[in-house]
PDB file as gemmi writes it, atoms N, CA and C in Angstrom:
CRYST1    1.000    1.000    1.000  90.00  90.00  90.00 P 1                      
ATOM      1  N   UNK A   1     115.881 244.481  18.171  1.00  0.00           N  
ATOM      2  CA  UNK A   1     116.470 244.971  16.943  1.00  0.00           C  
ATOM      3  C   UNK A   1     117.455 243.934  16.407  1.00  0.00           C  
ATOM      4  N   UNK A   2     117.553 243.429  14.856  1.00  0.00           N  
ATOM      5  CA  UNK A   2     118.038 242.748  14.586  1.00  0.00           C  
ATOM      6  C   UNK A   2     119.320 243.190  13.947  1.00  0.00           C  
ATOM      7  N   UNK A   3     120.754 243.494  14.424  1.00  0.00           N  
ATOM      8  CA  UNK A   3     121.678 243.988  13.987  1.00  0.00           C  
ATOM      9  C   UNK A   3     122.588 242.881  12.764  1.00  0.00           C  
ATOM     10  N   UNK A   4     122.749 241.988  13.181  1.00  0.00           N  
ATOM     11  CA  UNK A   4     123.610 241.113  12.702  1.00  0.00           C  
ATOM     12  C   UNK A   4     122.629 240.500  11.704  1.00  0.00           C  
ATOM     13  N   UNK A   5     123.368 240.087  10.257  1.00  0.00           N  
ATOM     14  CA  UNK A   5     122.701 239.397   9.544  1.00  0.00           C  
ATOM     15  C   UNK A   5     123.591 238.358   8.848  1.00  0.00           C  
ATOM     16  N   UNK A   6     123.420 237.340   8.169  1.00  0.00           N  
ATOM     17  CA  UNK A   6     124.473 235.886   7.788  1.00  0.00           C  
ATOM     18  C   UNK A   6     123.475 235.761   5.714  1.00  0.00           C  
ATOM     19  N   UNK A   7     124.369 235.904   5.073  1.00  0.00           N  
ATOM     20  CA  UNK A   7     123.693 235.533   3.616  1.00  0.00           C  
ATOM     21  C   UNK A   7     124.637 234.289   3.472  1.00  0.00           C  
ATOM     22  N   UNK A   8     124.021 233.342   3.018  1.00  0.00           N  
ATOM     23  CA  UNK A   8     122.578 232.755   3.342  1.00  0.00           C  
ATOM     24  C   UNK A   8     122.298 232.127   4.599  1.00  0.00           C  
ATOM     25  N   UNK A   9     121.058 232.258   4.671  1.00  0.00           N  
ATOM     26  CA  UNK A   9     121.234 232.214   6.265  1.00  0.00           C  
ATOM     27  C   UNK A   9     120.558 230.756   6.624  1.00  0.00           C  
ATOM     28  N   UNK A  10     120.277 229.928   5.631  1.00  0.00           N  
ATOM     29  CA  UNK A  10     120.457 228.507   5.356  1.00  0.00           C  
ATOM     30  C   UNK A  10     120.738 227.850   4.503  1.00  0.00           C  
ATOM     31  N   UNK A  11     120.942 226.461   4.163  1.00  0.00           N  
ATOM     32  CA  UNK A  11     121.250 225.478   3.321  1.00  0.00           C  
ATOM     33  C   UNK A  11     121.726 224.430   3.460  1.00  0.00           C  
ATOM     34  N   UNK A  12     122.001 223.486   2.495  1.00  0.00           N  
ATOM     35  CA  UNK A  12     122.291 222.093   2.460  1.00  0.00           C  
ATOM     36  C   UNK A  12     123.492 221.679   1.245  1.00  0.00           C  
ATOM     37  N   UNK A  13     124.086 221.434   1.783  1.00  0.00           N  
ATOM     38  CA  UNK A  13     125.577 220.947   1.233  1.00  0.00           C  
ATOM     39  C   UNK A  13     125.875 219.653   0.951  1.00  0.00           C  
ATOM     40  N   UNK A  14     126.509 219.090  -0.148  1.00  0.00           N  
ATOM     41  CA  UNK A  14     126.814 217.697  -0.162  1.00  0.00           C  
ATOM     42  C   UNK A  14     127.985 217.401   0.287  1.00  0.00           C  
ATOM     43  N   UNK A  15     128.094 216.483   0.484  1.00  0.00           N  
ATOM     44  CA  UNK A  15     129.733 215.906   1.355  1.00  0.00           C  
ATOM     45  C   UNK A  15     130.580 216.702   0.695  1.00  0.00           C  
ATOM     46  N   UNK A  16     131.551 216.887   0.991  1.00  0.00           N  
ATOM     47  CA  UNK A  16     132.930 217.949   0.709  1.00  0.00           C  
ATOM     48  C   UNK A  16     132.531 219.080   0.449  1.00  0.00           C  
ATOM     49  N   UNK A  17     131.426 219.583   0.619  1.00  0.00           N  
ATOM     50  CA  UNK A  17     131.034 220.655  -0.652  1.00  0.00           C  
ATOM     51  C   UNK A  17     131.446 222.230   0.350  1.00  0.00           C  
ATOM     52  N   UNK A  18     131.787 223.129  -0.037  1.00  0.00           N  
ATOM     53  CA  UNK A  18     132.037 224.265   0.962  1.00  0.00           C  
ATOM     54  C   UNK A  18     131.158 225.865   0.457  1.00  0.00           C  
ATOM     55  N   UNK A  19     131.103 226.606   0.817  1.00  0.00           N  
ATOM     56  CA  UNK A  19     130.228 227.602   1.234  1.00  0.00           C  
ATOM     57  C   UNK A  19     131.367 228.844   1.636  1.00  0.00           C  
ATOM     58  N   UNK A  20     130.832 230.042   1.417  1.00  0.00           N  
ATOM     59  CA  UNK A  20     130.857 231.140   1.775  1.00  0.00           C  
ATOM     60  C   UNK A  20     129.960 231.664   2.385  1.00  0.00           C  
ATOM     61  N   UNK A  21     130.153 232.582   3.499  1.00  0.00           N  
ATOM     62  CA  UNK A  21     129.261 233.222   4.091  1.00  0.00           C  
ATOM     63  C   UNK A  21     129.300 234.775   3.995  1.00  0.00           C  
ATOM     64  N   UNK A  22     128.152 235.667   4.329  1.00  0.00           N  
ATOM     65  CA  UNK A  22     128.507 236.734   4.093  1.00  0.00           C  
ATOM     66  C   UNK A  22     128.092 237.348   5.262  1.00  0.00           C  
ATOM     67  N   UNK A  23     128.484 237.896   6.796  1.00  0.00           N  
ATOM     68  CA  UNK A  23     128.271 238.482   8.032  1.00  0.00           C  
ATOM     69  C   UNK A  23     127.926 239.871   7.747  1.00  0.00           C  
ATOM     70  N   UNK A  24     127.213 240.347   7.723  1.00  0.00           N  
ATOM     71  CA  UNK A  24     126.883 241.907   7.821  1.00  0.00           C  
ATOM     72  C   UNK A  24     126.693 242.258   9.448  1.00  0.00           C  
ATOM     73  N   UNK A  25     126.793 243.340   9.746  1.00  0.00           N  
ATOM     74  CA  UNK A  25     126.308 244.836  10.844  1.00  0.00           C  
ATOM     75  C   UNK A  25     126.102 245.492  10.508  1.00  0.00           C  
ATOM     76  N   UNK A  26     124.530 246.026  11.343  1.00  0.00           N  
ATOM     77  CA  UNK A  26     123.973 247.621  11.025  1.00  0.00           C  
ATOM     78  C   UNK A  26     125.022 248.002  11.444  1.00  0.00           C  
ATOM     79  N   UNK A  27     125.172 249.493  11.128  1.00  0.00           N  
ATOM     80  CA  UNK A  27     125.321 251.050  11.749  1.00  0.00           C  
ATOM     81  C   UNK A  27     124.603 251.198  13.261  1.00  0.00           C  
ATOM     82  N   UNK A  28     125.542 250.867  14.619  1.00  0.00           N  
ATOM     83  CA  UNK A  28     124.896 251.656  15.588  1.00  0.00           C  
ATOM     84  C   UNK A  28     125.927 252.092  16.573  1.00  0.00           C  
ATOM     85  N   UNK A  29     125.069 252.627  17.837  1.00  0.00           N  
ATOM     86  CA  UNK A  29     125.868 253.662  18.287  1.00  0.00           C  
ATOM     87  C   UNK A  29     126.489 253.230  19.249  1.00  0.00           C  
ATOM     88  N   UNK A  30     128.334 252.711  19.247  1.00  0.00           N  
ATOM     89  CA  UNK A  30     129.176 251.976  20.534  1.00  0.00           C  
ATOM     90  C   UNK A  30     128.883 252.442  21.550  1.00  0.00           C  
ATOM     91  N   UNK A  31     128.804 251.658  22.472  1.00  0.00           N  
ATOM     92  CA  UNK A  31     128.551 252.393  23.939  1.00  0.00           C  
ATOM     93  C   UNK A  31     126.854 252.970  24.512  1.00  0.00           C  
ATOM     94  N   UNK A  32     126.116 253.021  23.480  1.00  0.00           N  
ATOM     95  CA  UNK A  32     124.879 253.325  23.911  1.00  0.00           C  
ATOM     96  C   UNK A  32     123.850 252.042  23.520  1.00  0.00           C  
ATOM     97  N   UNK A  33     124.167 251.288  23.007  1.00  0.00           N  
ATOM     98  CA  UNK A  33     123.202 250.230  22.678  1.00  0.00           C  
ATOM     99  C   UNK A  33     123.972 248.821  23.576  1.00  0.00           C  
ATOM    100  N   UNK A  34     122.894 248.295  23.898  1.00  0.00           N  
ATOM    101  CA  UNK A  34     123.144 246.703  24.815  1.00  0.00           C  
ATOM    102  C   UNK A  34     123.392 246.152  23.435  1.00  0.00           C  
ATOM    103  N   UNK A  35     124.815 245.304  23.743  1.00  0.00           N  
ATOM    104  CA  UNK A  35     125.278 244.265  22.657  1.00  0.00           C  
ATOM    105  C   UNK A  35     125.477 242.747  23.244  1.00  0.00           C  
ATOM    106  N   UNK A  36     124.866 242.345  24.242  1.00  0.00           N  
ATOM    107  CA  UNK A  36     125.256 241.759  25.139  1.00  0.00           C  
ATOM    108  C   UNK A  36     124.465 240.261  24.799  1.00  0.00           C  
ATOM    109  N   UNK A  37     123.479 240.573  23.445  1.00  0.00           N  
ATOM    110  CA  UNK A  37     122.834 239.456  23.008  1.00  0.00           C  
ATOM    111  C   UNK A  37     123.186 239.431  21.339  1.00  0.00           C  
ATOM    112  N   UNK A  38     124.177 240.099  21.197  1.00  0.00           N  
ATOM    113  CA  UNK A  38     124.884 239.606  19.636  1.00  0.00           C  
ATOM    114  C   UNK A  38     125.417 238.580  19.582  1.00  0.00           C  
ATOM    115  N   UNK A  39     125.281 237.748  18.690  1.00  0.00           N  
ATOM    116  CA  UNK A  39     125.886 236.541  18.663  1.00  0.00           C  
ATOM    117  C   UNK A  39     125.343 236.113  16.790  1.00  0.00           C  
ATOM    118  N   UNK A  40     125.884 235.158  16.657  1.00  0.00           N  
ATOM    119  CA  UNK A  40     125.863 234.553  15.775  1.00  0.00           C  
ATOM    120  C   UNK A  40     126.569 232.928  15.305  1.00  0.00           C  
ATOM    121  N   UNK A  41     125.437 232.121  15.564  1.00  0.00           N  
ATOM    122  CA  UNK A  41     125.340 230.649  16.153  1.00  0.00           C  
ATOM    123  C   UNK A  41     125.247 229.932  14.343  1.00  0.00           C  
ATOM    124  N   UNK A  42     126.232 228.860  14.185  1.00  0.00           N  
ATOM    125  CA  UNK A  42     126.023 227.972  13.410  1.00  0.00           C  
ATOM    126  C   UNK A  42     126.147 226.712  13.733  1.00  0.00           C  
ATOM    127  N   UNK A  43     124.609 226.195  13.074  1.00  0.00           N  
ATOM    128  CA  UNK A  43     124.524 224.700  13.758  1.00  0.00           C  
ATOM    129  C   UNK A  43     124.686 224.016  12.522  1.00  0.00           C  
ATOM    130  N   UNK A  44     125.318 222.546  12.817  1.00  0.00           N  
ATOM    131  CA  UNK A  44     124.706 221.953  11.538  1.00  0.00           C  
ATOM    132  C   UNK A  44     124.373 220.270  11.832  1.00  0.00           C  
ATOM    133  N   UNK A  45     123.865 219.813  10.759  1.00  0.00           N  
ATOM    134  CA  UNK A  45     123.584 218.456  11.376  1.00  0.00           C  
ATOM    135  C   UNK A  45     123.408 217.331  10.007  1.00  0.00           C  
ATOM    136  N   UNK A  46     123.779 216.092   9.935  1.00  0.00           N  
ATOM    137  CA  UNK A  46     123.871 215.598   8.707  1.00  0.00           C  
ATOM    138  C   UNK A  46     122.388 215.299   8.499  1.00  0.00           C  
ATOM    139  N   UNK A  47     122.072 215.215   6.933  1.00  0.00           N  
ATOM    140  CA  UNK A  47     120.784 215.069   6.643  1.00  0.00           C  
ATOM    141  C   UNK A  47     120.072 213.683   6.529  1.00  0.00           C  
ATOM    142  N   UNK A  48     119.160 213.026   6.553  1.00  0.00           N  
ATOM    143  CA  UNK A  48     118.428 211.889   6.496  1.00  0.00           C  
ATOM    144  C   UNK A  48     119.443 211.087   5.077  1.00  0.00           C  
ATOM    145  N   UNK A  49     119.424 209.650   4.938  1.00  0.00           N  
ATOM    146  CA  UNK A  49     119.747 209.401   3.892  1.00  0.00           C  
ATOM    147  C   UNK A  49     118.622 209.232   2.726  1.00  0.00           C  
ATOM    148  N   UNK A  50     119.162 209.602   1.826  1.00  0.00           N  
ATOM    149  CA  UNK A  50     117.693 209.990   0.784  1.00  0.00           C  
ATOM    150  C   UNK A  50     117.239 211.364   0.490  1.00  0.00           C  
ATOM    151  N   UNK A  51     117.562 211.813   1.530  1.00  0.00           N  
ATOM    152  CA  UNK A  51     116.637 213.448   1.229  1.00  0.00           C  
ATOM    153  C   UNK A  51     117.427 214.583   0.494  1.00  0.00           C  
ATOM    154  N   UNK A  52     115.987 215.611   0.178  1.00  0.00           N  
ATOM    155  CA  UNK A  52     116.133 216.398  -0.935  1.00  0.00           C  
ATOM    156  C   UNK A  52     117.024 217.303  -0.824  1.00  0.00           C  
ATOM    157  N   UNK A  53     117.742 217.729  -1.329  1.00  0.00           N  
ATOM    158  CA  UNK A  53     119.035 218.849  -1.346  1.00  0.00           C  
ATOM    159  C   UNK A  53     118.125 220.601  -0.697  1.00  0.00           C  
ATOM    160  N   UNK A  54     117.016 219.790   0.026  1.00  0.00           N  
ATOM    161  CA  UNK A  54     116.560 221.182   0.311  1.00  0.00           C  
ATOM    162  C   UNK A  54     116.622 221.391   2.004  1.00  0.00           C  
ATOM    163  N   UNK A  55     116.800 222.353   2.543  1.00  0.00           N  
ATOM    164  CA  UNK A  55     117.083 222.712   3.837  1.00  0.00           C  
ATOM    165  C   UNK A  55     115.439 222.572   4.491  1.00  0.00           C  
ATOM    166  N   UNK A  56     115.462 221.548   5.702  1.00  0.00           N  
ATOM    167  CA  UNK A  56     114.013 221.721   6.513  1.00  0.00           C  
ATOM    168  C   UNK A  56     114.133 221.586   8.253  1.00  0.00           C  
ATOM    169  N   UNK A  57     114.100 222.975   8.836  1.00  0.00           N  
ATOM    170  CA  UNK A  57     114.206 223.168   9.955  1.00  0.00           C  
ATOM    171  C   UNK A  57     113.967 222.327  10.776  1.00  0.00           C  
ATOM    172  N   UNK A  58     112.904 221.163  10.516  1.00  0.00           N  
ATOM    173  CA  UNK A  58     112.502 220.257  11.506  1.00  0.00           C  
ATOM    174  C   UNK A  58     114.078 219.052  11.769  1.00  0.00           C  
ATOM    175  N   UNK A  59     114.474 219.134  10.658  1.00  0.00           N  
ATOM    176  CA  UNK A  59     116.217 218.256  11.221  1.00  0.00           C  
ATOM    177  C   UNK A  59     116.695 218.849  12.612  1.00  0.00           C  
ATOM    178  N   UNK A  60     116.502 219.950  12.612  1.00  0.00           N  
ATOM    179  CA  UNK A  60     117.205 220.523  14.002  1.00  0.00           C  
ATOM    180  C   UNK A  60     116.260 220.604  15.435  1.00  0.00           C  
ATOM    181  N   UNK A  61     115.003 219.927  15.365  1.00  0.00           N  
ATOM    182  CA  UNK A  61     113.978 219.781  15.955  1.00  0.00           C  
ATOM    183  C   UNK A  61     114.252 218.527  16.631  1.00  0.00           C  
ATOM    184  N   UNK A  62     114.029 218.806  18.297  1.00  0.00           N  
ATOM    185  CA  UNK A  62     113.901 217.405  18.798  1.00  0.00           C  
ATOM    186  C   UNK A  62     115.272 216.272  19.358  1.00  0.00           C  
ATOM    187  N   UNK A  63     115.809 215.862  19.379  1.00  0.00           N  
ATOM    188  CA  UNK A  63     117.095 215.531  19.646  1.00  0.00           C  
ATOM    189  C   UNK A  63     118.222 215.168  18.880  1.00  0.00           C  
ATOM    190  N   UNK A  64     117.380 215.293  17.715  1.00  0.00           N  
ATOM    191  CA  UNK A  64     118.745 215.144  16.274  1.00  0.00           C  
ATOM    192  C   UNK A  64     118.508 213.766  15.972  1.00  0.00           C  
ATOM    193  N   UNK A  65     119.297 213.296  14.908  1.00  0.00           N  
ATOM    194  CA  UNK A  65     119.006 211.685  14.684  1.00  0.00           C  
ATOM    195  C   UNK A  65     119.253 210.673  15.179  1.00  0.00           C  
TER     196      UNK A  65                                                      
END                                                                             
């Protein structure tokens, strides 16, 4: 079950540039549900020089640059 959610939950930024995030949680029930794999991980990594202002998962693929 996917409780936790992040808007937007990717993108690409130019140098200085900053961001808002927006963290949501379902509704569930304390104490009766395993929370023990909630988390919420931000990675980031600088982009190729040249490339398109568009976000592509394979940057984070592999050992980085």
């Amino acid at each position: 079950m996917r409780r936790l959610g992040v808007n937007p939950a990717c993108g690409v930024l130019d140098p200085k540039e900053c961001t808002l995030m927006a963290v949501s949680c379902d509704a569930f029930q304390y104490g009766q549900e395993d929370t023990s794999n909630d988390r919420i991980t931000i990675e980031w990594t600088n982009t190729p020089d040249g490339a398109a202002k568009q976000f592509r998962r394979e940057w984070f693929q592999g050992d980085g640059m």
